[in-house]
C-alpha positions as CSV (number, residue, x, y, z in Angstrom):
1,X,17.6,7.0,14.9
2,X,13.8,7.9,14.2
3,X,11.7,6.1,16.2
4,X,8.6,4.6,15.9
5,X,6.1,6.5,17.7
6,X,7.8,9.2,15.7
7,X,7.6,7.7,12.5
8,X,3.8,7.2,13.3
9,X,3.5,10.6,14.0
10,X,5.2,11.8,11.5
11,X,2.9,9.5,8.9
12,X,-0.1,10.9,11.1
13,X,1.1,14.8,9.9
14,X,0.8,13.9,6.6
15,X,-2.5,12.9,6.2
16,X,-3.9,16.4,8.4
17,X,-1.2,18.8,7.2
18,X,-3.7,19.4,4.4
19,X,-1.1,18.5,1.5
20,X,-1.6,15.5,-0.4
21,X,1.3,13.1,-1.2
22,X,2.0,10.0,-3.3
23,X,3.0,7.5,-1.2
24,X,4.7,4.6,-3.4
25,X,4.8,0.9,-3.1
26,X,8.3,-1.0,-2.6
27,X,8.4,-4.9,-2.9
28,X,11.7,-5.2,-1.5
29,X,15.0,-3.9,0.6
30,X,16.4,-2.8,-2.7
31,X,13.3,-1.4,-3.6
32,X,12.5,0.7,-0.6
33,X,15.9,2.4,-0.2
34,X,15.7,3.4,-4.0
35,X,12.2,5.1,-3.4
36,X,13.4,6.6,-0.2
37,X,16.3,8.1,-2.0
38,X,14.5,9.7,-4.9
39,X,12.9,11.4,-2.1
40,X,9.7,10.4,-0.8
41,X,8.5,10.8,2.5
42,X,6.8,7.6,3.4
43,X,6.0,4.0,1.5
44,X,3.5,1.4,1.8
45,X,4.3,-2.0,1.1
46,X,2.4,-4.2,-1.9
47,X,0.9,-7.7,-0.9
48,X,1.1,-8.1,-4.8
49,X,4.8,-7.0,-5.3
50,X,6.0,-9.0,-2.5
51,X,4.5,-12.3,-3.7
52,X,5.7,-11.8,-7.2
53,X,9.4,-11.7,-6.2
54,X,8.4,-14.7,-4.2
55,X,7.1,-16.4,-7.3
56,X,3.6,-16.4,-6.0
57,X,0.4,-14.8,-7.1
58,X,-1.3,-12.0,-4.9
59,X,-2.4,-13.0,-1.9
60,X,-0.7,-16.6,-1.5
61,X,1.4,-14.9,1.0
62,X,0.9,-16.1,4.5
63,X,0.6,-13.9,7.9
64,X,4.1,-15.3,9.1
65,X,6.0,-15.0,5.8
66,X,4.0,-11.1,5.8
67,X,5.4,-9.7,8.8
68,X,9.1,-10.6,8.4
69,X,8.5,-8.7,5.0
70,X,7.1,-5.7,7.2
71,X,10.2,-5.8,9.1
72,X,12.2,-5.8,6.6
73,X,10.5,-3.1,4.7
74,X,10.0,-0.9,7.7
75,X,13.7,-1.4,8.8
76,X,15.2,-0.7,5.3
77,X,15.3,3.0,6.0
78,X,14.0,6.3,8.3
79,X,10.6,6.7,6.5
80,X,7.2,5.9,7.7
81,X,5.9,2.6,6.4
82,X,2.4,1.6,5.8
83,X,1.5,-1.9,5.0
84,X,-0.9,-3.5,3.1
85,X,-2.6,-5.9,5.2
86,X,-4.5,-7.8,2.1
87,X,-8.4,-8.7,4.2
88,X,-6.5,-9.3,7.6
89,X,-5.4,-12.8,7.0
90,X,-8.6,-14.0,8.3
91,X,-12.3,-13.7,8.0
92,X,-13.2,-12.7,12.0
93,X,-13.0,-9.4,13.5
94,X,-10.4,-11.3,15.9
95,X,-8.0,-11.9,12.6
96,X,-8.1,-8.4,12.0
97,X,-7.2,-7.2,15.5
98,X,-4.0,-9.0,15.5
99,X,-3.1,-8.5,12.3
100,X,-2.7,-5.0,13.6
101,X,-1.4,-6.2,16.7
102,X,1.5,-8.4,14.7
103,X,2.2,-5.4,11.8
104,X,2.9,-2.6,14.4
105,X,5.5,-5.7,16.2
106,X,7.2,-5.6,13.5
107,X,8.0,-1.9,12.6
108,X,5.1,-0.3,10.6
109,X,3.4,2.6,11.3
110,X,0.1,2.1,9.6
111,X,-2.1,-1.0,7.6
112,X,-4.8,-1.0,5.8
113,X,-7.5,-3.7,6.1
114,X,-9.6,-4.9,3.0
115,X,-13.1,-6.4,2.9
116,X,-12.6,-8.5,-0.3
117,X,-12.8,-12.3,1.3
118,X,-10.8,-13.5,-1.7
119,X,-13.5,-16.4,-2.6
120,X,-15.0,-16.1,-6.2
121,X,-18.9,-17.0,-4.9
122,X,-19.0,-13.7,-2.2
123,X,-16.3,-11.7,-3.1
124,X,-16.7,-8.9,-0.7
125,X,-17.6,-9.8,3.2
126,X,-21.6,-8.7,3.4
127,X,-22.1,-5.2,5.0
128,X,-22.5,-5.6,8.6
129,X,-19.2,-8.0,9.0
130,X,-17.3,-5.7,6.9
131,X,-17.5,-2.8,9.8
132,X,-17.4,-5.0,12.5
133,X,-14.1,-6.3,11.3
134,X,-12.8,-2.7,10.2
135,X,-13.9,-1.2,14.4
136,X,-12.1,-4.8,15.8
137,X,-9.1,-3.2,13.2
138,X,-9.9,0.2,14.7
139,X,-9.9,-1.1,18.5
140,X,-6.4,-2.8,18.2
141,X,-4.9,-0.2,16.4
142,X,-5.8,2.7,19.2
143,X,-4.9,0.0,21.9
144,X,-1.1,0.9,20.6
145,X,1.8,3.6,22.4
146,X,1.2,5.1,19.1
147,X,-1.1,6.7,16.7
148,X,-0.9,4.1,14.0
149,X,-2.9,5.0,10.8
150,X,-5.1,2.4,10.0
151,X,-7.0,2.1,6.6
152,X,-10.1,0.7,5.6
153,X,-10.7,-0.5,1.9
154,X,-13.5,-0.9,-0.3
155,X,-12.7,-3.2,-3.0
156,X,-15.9,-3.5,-5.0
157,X,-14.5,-2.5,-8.3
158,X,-11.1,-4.7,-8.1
159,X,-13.4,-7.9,-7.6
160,X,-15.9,-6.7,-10.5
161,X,-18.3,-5.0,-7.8
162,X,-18.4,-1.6,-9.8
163,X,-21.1,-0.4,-7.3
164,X,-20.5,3.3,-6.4
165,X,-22.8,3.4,-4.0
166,X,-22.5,0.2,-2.2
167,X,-18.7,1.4,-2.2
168,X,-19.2,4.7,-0.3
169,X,-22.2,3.1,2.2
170,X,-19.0,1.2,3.1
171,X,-16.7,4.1,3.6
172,X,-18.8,5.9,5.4
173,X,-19.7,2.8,7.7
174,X,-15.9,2.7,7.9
175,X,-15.3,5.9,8.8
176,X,-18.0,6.4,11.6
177,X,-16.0,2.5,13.2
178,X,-13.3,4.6,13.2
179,X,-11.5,4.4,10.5
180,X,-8.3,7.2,9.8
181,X,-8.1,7.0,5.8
182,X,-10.4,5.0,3.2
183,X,-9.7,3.6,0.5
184,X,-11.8,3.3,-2.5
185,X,-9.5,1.1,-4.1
186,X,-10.0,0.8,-8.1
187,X,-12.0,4.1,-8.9
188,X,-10.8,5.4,-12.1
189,X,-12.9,7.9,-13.2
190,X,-13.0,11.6,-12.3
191,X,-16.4,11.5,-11.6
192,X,-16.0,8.6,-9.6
193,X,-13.3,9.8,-7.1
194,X,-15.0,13.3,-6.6
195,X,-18.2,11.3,-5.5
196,X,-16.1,9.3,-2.7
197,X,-13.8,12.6,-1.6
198,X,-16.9,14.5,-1.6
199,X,-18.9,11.6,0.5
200,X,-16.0,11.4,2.9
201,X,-14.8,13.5,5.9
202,X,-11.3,11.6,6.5
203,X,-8.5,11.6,3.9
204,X,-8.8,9.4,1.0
205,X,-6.5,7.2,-0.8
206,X,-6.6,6.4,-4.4
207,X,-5.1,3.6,-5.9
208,X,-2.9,4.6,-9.1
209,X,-1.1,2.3,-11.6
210,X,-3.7,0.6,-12.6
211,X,-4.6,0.3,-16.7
212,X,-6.9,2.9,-17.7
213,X,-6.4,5.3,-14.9
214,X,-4.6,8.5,-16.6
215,X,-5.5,11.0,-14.0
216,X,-2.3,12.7,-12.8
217,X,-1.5,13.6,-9.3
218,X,-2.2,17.3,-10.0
219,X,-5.7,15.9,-10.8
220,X,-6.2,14.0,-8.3
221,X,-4.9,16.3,-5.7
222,X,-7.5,19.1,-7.5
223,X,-10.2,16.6,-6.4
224,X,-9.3,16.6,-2.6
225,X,-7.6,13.5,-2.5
226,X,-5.5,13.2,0.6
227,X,-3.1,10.5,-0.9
228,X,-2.4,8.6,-3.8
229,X,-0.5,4.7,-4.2
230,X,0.5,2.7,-7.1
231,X,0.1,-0.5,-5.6
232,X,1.5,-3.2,-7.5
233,X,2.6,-1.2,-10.5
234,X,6.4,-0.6,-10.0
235,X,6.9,-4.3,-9.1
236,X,5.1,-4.9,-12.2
237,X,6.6,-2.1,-14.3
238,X,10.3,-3.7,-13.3
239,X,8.8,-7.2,-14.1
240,X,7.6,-5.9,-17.4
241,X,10.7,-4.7,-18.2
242,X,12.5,-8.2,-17.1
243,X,10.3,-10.0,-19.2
244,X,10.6,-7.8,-22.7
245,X,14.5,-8.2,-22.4
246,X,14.0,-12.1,-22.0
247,X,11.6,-12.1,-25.1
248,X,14.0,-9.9,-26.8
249,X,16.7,-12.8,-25.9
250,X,15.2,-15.6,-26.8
251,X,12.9,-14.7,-30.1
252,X,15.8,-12.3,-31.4
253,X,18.8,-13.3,-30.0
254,X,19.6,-9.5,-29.4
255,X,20.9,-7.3,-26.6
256,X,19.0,-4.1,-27.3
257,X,17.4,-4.0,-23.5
258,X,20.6,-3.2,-22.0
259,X,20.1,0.4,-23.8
260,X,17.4,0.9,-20.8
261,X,19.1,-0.5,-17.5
262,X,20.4,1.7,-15.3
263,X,24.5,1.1,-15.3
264,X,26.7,-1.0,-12.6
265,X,28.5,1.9,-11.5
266,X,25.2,4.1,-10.8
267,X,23.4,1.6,-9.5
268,X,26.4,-0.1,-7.2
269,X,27.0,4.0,-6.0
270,X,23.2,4.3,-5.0
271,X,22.9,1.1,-3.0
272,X,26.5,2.5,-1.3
273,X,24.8,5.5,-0.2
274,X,21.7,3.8,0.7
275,X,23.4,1.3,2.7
276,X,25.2,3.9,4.3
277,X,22.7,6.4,5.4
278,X,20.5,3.6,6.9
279,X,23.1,1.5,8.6
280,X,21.6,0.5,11.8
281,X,24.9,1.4,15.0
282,X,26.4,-1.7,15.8
């Protein structure tokens, strides 16, 4: 069985082997054994998918209630995981610290931390308490038997911050506290991304899925980016799917969805083999 300080160095490889990679997002067991089996070689988890097959809207998820979904994420198969931290359940640089602490107890091999405070009257920590709270992230993380991969996030333009600048000062400040990947999270436009690659000496991530992005991974990869995620999308993708067939159901009466769901059979057969290659001895 892979370990973790393997996993961790495996996950590290990635990011310096000079190859990008699309790292997906799964919300669930079921989720992450599917992704693992269509063959990609790590996952990150979604703070957004995970609350929405709670019932929840992003970021109503508590720390507790985050880290037994790390556990089980991280324990569903072999592969690397990297979790999405949301701002480090906690405005101090000490929240952020152990978050890291807590997420590498329970399995994963990487987290990114966020400076979006999730208040509507200063949406994004100021500046100065931004890094310091990325370099306490930076300090637990090396503190670990392992090399976890810790990300830092600028999330200016999700909040309605479309400030390029402002966004790479903080990537930069985040990369000089130490800082393995950033995260420019919401860039859409070509332009945009090659200004953060090009501003950057450490891999960056870019966030796809979102609406309006069309850049394909060839593109992206063109650009220098290190590594690409999807974030919510495929929780919402599967949601959006759920929620046509109930419309269809209840306006029409019909039954036309089913002509898009994967079968019993193929779907019991993956889940047997996916249960079966991950099967924890004993």
């Amino acid at each position: 069985m892979t370990t973790q300080s393997e996993k961790a160095q495996l996950f590290r490889s990635y990011h310096t082997a000079g190859e990008a990679f699309i790292i997906p997002n799964p919300w669930d067991i079921g989720s992450a054994r599917l992704l693992a089996l269509a063959g990609f070689k790590a996952l990150a988890t979604s703070s957004a998918g995970y609350a929405f097959s709670r019932g929840l809207p992003d970021n109503a998820i508590g720390r507790a209630q985050m880290m037994v979904h790390l556990g089980e994420i991280a324990g569903a198969t072999a592969l690397p995981v990297s979790a999405d931290l949301e701002n480090g359940f906690g405005d101090a640089p000490e929240d952020c610290a152990e978050t890291i602490a807590q997420a590498a107890a329970a399995g994963v091999v990487g987290g990114s931390i966020e400076d979006a405070t999730g208040r509507a009257d200063e949406p994004v920590y100021p500046f100065e308490a931004a890094v310091e709270r990325v370099r306490a992230a930076v300090v637990a993380a090396r503190a670990l038997p392992f090399p976890f991969t810790l990300t830092a996030r600028s999330e200016n333009y999700l909040v309605g911050r479309p400030d390029l600048d402002d966004t790479i000062r903080r990537l930069q400040a985040y990369q000089q506290a130490g800082a393995d990947v950033l995260y420019a999270a919401g860039v859409k436009t070509r332009d945009e991304i090659a200004a953060v690659v090009g501003a950057l000496e450490r891999p960056v991530n870019v966030l796809m899925g979102l609406q309006g992005v069309v850049l394909s991974f060839d593109e992206l990869r063109a650009l220098g980016v290190r590594r690409v995620s999807v974030g919510g999308s495929l929780a919402r993708a599967a949601l959006g799917a759920f929620l046509r067939a109930a419309h269809e159901m209840r306006d029409h009466g019909t039954f036309n969805y089913t002509k898009d769901a994967v079968s019993g059979n193929e779907i019991n057969q993956l889940f047997s083999t996916a249960a079966q290659k991950w099967q924890k001895p004993g």
